[in-house]
PATOR-446803 format. One record per residue: x, y, z of N, C-alpha, C in turn; chain; residue number from 1; residue in one letter. Coordinates in nm, 2 decimals. Layout:
+--------+--------+--------+--------+--------+--------+--------+--------+--------+---+-----+---+
:     nu :     nv :     nw :    cau :    cav :    caw :     cu :     cv :     cw : c :   k : r :
+--------+--------+--------+--------+--------+--------+--------+--------+--------+---+-----+---+
:      X :      Y :      Z :      X :      Y :      Z :      X :      Y :      Z : A : NUM : a :
...
+--------+--------+--------+--------+--------+--------+--------+--------+--------+---+-----+---+
END
This chain:
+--------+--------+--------+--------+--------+--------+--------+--------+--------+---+-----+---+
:     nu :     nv :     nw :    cau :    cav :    caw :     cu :     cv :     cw : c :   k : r :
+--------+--------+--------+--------+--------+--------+--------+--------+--------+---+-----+---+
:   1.63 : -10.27 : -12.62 :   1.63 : -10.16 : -12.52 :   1.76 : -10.07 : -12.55 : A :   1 : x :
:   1.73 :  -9.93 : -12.53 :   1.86 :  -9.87 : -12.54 :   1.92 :  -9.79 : -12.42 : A :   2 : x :
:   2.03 :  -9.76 : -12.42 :   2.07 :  -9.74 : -12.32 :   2.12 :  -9.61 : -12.31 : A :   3 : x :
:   2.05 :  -9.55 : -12.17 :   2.08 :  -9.39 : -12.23 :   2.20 :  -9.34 : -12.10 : A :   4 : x :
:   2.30 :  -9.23 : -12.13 :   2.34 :  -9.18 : -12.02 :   2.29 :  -9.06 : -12.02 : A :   5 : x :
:   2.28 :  -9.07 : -11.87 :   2.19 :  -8.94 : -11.82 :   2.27 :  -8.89 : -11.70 : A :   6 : x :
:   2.29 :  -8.68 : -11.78 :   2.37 :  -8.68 : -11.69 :   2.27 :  -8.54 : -11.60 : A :   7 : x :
:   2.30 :  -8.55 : -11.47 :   2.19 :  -8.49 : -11.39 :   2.29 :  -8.37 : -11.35 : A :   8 : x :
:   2.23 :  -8.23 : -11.38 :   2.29 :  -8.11 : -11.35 :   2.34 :  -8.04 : -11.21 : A :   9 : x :
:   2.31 :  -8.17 : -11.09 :   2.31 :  -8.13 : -10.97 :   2.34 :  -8.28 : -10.89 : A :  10 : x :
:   2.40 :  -8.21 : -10.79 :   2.48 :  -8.36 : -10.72 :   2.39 :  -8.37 : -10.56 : A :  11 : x :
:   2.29 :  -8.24 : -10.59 :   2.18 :  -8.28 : -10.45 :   2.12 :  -8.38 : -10.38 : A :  12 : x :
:   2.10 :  -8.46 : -10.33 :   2.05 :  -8.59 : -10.35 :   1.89 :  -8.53 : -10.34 : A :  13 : x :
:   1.85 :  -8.42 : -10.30 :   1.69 :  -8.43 : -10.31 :   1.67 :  -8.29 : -10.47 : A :  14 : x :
:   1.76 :  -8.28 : -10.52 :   1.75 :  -8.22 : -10.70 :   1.65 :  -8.25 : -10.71 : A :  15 : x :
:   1.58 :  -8.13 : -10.76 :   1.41 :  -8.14 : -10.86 :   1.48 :  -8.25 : -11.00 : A :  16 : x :
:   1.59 :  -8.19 : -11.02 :   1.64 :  -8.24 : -11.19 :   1.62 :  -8.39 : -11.13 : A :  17 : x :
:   1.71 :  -8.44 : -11.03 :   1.74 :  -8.58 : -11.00 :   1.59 :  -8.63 : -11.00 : A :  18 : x :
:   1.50 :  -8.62 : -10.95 :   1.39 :  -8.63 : -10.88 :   1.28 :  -8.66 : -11.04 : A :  19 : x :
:   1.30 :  -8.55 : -11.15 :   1.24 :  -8.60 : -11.26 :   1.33 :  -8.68 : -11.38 : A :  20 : x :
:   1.45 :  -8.68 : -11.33 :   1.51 :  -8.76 : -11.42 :   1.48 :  -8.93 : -11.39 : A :  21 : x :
:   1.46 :  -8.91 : -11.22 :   1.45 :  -9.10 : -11.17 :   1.28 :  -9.14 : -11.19 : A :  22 : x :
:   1.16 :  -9.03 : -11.28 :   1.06 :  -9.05 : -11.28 :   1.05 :  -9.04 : -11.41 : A :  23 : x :
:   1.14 :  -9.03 : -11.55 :   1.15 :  -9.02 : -11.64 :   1.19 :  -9.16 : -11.69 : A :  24 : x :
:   1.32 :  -9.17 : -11.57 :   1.34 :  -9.35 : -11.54 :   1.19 :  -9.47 : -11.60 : A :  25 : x :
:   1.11 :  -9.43 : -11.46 :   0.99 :  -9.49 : -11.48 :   0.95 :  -9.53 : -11.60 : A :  26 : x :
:   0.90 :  -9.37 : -11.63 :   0.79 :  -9.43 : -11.75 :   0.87 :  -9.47 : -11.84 : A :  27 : x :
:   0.99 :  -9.45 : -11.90 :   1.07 :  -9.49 : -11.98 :   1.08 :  -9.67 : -11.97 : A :  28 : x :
:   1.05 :  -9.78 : -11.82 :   1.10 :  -9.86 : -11.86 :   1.04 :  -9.98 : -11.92 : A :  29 : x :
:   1.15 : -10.05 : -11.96 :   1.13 : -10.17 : -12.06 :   1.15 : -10.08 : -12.22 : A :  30 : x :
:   1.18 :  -9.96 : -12.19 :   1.19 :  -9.91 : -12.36 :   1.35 :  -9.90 : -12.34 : A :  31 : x :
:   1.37 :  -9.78 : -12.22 :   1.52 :  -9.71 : -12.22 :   1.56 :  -9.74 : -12.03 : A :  32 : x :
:   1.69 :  -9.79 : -12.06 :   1.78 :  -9.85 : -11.94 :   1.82 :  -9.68 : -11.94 : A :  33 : x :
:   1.83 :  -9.65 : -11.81 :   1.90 :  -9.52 : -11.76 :   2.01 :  -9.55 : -11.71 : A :  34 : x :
:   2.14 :  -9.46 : -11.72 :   2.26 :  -9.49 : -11.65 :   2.30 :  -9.36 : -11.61 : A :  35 : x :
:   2.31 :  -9.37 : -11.46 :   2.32 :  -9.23 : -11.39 :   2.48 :  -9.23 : -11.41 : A :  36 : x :
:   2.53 :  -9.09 : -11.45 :   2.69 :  -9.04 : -11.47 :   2.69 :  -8.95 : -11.37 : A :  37 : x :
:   2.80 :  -9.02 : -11.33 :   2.87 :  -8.93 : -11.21 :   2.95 :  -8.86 : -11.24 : A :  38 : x :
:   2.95 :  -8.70 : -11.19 :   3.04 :  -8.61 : -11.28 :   3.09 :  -8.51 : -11.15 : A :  39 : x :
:   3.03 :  -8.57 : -11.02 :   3.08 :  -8.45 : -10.93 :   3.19 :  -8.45 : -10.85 : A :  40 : x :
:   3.27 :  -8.54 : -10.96 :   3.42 :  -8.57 : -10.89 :   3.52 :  -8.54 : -11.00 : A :  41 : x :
:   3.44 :  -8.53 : -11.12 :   3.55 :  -8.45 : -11.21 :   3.63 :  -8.35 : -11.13 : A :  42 : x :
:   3.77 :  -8.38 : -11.23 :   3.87 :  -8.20 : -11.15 :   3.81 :  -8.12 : -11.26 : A :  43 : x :
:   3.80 :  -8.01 : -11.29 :   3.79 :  -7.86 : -11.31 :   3.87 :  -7.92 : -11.47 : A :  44 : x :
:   3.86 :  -7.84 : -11.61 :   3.89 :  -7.94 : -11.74 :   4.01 :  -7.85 : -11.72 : A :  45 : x :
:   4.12 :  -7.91 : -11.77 :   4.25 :  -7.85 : -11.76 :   4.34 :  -7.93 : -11.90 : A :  46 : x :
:   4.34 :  -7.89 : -12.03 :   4.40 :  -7.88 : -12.11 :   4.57 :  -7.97 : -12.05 : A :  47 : x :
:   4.63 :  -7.90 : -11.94 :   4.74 :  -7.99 : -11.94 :   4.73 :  -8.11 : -11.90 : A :  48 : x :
:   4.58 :  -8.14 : -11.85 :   4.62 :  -8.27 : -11.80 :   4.57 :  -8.40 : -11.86 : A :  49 : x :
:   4.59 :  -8.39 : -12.01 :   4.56 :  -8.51 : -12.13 :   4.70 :  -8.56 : -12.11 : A :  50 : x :
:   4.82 :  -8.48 : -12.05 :   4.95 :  -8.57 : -12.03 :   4.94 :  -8.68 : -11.94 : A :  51 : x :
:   4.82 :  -8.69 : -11.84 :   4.85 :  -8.80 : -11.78 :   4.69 :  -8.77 : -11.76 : A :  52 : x :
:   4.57 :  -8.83 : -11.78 :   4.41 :  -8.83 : -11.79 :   4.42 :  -8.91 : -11.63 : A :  53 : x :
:   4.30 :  -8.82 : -11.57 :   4.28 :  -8.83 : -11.45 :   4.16 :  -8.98 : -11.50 : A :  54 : x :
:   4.17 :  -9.13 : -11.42 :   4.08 :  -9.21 : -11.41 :   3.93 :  -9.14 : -11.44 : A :  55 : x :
:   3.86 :  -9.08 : -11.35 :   3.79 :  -9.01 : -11.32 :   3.69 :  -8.96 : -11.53 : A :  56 : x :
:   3.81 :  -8.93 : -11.58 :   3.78 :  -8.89 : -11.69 :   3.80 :  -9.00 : -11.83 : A :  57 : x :
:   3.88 :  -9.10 : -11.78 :   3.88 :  -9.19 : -11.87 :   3.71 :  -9.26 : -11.91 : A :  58 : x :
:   3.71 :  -9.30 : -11.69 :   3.59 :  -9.36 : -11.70 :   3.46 :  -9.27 : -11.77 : A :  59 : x :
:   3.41 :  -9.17 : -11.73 :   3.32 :  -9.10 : -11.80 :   3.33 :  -9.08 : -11.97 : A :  60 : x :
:   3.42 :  -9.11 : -12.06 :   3.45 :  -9.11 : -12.14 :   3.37 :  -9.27 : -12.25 : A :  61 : x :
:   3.42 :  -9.37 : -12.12 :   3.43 :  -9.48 : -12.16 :   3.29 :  -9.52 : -12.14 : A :  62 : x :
:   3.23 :  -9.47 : -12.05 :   3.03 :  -9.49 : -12.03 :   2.97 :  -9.41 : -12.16 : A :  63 : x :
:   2.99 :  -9.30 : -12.18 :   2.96 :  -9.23 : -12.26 :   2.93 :  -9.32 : -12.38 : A :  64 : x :
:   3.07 :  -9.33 : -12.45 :   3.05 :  -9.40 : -12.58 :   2.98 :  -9.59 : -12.56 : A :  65 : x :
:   2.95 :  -9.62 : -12.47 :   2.90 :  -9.76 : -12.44 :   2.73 :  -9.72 : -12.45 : A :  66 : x :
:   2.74 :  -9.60 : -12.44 :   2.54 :  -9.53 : -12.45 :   2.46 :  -9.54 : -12.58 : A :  67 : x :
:   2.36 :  -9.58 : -12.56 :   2.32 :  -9.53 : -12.70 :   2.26 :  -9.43 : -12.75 : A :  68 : x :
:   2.25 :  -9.32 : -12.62 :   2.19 :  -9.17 : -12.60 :   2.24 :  -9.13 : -12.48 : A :  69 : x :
:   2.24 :  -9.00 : -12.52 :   2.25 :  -8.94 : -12.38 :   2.12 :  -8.84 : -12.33 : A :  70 : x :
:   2.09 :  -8.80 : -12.22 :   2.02 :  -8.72 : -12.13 :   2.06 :  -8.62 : -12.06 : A :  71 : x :
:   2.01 :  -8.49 : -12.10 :   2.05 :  -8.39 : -12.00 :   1.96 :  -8.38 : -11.92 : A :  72 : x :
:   1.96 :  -8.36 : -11.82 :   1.86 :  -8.29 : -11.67 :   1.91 :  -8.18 : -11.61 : A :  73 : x :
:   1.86 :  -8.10 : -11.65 :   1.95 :  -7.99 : -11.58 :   1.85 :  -7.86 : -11.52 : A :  74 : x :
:   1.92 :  -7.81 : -11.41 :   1.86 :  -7.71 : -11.32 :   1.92 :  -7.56 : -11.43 : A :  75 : x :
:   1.82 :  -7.45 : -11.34 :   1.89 :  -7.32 : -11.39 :   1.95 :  -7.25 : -11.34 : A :  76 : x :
:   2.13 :  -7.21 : -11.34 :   2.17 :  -7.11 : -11.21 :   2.23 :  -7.03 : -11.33 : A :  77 : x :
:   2.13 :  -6.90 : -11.28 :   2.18 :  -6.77 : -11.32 :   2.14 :  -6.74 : -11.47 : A :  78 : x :
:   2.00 :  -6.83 : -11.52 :   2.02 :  -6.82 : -11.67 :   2.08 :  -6.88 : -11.74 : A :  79 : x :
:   2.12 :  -6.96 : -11.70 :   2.25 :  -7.09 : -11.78 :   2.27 :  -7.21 : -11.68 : A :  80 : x :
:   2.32 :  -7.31 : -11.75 :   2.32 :  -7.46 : -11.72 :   2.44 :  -7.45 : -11.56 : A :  81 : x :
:   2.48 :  -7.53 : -11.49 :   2.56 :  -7.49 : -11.40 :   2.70 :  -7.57 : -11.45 : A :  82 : x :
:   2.82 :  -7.47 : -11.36 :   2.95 :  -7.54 : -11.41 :   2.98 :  -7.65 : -11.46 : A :  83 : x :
:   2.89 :  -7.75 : -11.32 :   2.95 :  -7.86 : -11.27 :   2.89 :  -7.96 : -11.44 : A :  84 : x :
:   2.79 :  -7.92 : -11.47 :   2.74 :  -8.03 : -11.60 :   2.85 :  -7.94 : -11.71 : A :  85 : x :
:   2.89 :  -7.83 : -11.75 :   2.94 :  -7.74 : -11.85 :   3.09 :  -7.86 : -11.82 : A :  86 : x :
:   3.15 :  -7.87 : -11.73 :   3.25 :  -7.91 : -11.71 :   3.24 :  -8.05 : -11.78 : A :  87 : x :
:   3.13 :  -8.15 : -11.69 :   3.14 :  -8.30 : -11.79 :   3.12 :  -8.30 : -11.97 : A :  88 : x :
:   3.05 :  -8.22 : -11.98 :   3.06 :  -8.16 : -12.16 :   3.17 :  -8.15 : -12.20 : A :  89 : x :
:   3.25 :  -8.09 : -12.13 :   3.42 :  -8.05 : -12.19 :   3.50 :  -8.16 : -12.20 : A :  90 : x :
:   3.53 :  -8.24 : -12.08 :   3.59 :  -8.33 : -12.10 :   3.61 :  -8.45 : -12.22 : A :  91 : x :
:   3.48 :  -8.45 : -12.23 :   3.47 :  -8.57 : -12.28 :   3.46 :  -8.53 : -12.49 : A :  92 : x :
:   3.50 :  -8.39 : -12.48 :   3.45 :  -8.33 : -12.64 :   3.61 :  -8.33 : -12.65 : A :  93 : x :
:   3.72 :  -8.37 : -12.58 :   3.89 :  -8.40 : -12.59 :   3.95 :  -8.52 : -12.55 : A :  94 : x :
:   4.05 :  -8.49 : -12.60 :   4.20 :  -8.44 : -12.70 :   4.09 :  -8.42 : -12.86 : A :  95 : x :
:   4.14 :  -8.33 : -12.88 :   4.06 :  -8.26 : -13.03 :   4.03 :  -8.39 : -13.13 : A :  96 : x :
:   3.98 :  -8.43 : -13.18 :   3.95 :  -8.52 : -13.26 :   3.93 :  -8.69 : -13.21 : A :  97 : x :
:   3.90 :  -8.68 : -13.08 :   3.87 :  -8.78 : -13.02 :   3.80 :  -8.77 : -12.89 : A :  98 : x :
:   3.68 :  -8.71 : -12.93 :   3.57 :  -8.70 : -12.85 :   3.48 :  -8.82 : -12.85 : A :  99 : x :
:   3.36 :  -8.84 : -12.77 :   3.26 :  -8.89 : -12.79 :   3.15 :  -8.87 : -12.81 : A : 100 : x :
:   3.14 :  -8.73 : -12.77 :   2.96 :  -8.73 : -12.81 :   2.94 :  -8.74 : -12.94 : A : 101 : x :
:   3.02 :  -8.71 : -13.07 :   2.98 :  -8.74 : -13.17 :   2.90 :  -8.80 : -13.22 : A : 102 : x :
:   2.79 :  -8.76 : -13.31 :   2.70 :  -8.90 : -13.38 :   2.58 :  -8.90 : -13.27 : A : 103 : x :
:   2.61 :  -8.95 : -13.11 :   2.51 :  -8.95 : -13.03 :   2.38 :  -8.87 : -13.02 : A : 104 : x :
:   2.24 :  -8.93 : -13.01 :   2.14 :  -8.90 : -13.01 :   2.14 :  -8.85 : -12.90 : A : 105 : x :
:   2.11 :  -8.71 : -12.90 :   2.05 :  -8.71 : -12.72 :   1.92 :  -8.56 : -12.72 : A : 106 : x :
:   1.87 :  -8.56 : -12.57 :   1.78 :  -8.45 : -12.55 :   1.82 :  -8.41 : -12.41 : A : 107 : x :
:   1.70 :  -8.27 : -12.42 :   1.74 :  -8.19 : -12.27 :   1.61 :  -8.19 : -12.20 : A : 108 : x :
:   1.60 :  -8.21 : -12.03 :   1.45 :  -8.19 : -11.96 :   1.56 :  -8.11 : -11.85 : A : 109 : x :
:   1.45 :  -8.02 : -11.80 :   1.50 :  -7.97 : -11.67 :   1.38 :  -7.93 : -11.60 : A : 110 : x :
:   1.41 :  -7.94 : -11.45 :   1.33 :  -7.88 : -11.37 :   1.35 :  -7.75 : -11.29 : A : 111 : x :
:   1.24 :  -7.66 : -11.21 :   1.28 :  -7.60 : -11.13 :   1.18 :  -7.56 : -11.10 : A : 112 : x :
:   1.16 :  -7.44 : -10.99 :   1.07 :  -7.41 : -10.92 :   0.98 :  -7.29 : -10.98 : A : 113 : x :
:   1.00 :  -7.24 : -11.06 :   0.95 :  -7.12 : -11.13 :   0.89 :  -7.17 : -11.29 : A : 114 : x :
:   0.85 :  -7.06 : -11.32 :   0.77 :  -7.07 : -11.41 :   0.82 :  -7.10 : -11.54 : A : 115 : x :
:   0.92 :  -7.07 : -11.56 :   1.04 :  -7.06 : -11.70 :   1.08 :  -7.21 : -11.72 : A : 116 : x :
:   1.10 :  -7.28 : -11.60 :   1.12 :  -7.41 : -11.65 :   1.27 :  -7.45 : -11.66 : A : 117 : x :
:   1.33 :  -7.34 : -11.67 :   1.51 :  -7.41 : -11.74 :   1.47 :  -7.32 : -11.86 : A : 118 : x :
:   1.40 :  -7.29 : -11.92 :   1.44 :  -7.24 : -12.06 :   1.52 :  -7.19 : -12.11 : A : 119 : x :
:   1.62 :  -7.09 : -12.04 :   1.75 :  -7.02 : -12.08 :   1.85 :  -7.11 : -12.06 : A : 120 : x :
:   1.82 :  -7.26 : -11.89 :   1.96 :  -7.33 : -11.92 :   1.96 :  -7.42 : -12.06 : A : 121 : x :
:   1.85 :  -7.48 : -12.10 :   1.83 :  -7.53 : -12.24 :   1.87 :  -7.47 : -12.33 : A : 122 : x :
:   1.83 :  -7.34 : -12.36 :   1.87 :  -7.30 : -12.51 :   2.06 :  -7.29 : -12.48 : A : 123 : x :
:   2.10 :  -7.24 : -12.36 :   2.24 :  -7.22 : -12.38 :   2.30 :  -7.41 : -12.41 : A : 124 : x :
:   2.23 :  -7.50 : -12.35 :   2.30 :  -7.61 : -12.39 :   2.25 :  -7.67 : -12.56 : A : 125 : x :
:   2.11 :  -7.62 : -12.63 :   2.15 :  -7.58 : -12.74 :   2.23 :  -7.57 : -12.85 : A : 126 : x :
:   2.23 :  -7.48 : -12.77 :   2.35 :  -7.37 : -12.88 :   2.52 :  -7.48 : -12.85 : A : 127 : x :
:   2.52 :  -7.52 : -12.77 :   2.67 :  -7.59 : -12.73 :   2.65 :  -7.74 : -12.77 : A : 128 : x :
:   2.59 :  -7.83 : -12.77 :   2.56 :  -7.95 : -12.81 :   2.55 :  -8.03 : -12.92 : A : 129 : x :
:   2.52 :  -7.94 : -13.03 :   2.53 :  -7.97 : -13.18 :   2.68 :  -7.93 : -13.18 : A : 130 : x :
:   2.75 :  -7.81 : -13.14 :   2.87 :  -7.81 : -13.21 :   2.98 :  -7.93 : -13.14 : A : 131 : x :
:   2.94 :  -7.99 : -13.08 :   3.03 :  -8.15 : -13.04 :   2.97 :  -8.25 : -13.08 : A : 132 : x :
:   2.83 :  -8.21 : -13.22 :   2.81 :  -8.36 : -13.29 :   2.73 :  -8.41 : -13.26 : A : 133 : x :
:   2.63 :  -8.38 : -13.11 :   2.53 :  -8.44 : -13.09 :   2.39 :  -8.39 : -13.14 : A : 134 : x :
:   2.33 :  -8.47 : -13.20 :   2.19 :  -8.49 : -13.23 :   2.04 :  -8.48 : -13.17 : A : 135 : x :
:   2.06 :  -8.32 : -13.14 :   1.93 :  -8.33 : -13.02 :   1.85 :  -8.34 : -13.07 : A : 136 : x :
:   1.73 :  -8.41 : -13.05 :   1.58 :  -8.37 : -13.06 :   1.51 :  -8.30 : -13.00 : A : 137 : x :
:   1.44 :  -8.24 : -13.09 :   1.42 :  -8.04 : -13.07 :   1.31 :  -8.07 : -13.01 : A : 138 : x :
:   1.18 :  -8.18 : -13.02 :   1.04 :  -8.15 : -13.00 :   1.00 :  -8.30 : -12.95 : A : 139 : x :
:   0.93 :  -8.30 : -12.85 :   0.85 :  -8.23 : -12.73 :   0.98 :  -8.18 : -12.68 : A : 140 : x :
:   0.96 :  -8.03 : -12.56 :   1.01 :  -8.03 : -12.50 :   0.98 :  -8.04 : -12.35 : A : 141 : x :
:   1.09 :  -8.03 : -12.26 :   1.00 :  -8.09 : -12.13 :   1.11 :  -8.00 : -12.00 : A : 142 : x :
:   0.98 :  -7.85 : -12.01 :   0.99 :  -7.78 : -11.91 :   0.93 :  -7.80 : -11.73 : A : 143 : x :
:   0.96 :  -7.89 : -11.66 :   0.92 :  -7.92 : -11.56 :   0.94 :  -7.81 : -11.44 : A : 144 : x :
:   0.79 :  -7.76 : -11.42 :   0.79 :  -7.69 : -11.28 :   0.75 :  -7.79 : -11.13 : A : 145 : x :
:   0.90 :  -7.80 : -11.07 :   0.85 :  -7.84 : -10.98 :   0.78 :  -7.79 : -10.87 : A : 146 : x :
:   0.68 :  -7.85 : -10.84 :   0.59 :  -7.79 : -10.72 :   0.56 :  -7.92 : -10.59 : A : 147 : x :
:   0.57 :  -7.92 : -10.44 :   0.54 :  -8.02 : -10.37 :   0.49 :  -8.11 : -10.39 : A : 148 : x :
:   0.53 :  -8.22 : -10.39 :   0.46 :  -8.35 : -10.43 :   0.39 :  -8.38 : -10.57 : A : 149 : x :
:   0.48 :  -8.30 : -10.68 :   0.45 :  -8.33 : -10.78 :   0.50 :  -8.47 : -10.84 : A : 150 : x :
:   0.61 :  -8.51 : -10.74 :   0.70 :  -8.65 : -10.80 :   0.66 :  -8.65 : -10.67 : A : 151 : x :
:   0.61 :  -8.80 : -10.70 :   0.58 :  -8.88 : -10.48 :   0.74 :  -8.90 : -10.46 : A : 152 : x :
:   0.72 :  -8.96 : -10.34 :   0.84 :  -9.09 : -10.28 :   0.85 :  -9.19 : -10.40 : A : 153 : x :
:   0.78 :  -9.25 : -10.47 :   0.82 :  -9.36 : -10.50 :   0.83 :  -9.35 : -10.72 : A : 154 : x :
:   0.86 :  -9.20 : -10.69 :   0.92 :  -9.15 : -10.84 :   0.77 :  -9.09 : -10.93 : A : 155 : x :
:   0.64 :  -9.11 : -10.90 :   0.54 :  -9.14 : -10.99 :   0.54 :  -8.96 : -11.01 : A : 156 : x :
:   0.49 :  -8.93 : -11.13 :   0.43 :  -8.75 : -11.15 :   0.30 :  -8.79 : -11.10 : A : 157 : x :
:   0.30 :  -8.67 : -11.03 :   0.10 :  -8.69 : -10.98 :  -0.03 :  -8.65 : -11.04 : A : 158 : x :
:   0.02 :  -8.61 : -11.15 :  -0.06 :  -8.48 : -11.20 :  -0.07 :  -8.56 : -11.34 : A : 159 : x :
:  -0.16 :  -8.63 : -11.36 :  -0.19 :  -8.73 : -11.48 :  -0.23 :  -8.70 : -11.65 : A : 160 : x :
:  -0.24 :  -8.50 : -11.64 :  -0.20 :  -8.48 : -11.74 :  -0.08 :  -8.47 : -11.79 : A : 161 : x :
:   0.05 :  -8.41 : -11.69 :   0.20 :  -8.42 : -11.72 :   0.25 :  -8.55 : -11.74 : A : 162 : x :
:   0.19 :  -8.63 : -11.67 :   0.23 :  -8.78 : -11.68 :   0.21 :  -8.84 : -11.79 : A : 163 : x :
:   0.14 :  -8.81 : -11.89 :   0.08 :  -8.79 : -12.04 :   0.18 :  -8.77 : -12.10 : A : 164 : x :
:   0.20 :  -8.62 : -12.10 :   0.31 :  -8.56 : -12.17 :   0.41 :  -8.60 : -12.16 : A : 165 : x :
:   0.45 :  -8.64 : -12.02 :   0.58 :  -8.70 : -12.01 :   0.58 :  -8.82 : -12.12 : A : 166 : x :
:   0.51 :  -8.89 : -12.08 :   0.46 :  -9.04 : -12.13 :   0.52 :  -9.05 : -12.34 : A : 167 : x :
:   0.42 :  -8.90 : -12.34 :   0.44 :  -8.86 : -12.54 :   0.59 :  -8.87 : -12.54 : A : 168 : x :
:   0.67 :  -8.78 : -12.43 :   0.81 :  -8.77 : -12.47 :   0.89 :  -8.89 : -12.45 : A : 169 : x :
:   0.91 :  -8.97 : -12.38 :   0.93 :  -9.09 : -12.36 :   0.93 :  -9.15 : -12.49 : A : 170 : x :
:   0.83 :  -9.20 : -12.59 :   0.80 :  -9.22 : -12.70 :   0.89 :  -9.17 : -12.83 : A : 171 : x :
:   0.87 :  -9.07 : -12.80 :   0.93 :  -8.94 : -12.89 :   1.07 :  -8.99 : -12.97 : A : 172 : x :
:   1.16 :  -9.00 : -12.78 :   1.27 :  -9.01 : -12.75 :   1.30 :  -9.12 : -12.77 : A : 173 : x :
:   1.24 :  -9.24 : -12.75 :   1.25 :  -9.37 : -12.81 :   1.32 :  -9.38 : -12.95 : A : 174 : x :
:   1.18 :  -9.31 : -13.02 :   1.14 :  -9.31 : -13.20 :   1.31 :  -9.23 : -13.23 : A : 175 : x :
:   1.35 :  -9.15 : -13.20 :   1.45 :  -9.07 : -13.23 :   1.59 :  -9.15 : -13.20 : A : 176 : x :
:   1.59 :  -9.16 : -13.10 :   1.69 :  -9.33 : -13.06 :   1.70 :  -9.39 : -13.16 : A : 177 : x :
:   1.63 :  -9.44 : -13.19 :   1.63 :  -9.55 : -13.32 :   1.66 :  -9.53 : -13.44 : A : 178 : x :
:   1.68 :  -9.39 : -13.46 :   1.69 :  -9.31 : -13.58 :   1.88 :  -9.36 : -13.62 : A : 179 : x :
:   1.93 :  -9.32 : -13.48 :   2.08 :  -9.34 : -13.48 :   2.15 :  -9.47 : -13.41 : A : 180 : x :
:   2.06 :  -9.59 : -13.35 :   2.07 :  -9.69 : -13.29 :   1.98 :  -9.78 : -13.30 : A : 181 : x :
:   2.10 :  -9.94 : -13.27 :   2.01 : -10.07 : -13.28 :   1.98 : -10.06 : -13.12 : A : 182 : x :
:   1.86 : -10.13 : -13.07 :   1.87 : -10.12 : -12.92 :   1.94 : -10.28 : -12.89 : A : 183 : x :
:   1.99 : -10.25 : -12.79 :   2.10 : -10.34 : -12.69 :   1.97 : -10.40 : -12.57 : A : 184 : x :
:   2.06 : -10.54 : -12.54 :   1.99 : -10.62 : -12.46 :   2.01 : -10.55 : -12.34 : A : 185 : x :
:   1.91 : -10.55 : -12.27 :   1.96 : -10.49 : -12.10 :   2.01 : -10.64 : -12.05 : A : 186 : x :
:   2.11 : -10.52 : -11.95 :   2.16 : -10.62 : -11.88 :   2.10 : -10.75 : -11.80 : A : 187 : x :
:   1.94 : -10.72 : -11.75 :   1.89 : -10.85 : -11.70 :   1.84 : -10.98 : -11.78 : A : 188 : x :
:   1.83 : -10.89 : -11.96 :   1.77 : -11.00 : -12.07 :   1.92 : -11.05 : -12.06 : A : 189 : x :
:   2.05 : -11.01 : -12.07 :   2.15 : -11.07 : -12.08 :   2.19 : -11.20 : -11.94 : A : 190 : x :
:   2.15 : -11.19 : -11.86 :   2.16 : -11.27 : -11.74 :   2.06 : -11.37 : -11.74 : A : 191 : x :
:   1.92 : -11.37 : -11.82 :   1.87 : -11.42 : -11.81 :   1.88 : -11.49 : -11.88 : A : 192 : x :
:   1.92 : -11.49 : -11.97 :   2.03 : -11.60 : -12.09 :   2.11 : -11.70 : -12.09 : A : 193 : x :
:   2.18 : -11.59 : -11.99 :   2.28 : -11.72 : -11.98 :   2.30 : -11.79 : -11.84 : A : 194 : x :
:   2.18 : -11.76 : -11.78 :   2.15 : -11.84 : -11.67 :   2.15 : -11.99 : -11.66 : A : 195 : x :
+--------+--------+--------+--------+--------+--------+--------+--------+--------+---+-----+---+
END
């Protein structure tokens, strides 16, 4: 199983992004463990303060590289990705030559309420993601319009052709995983071990 960090572009607790990321969860499991990164407590990225690294930034650093992919979810404000995810990107691509995303396999899904999907916040993260080393996979991609009750209460897509699609990318994302990674025992095959 591999383990992905997935970072969600909104700290809403009812996020469309959050909402398809924890139903991406789903179908994903028994292939890919999700690990939700918390980023809405970062400070603001500030160059002088690698003299003394705020915890906050250590830790996000330190989940990152324990991943064996990462996940973007991200909403659209304004035609572009929002601060608050632009900021956990920065962090963690410093002190110059000691980043982590490097090498890392990862992809982008977003939701929103309109017809576009995120398309403009995707391509701008894109264009920024390969130059810190990461390895997106370009295809399927997965424009999600959210509309009422398209994700129930209890995470499922309702609509059983997207759930399909979803389903292919899941796969996809797997196959691509494996490209750059051995998969890791999840944590409950590990407990159940050494029980």
């Amino acid at each position: 199983m591999y383990r992905i960090a997935v970072f969600v572009g909104s700290t809403r607790p009812t996020s469309s992004n959050l909402k398809l990321a924890k139903a991406l969860e789903k179908l994903a499991a028994g292939k890919l463990e999700f690990d939700f990164i918390e980023i809405g407590n970062l400070p603001f990225y500030d160059d002088a303060l690698w003299n003394d690294p705020p915890a906050e930034v250590i830790r996000l650093k330190r989940e990152i590289a324990a991943a064996d992919a990462v996940l973007f979810v991200t909403p659209e404000y304004n035609r572009s990705i929002p601060g608050l995810l632009k900021n956990a990107i920065d962090w963690p691509s410093r002190p110059y030559g000691d980043g982590v995303w490097s090498g890392k396999p990862g992809a982008i899904a977003g939701a929103t309420g309109g017809v576009s999907g995120t398309a403009a916040a995707q391509a701008h993260l894109r264009s920024i993601l390969p130059v810190l080393g990461l390895a997106l996979m370009g295809a399927p991609e997965v424009y999600f319009q959210s509309r009422p009750g398209a994700i129930d209460d209890e995470g499922s897509i309702t609509d059983e052709r997207v759930r399909t699609n979803l389903g292919i990318w899941v796969e996809r994302f797997t196959d691509w995983i494996a490209r750059f990674a051995t998969p890791r025992r999840s944590l409950e095959e590990i407990e159940r071990k050494t029980a």
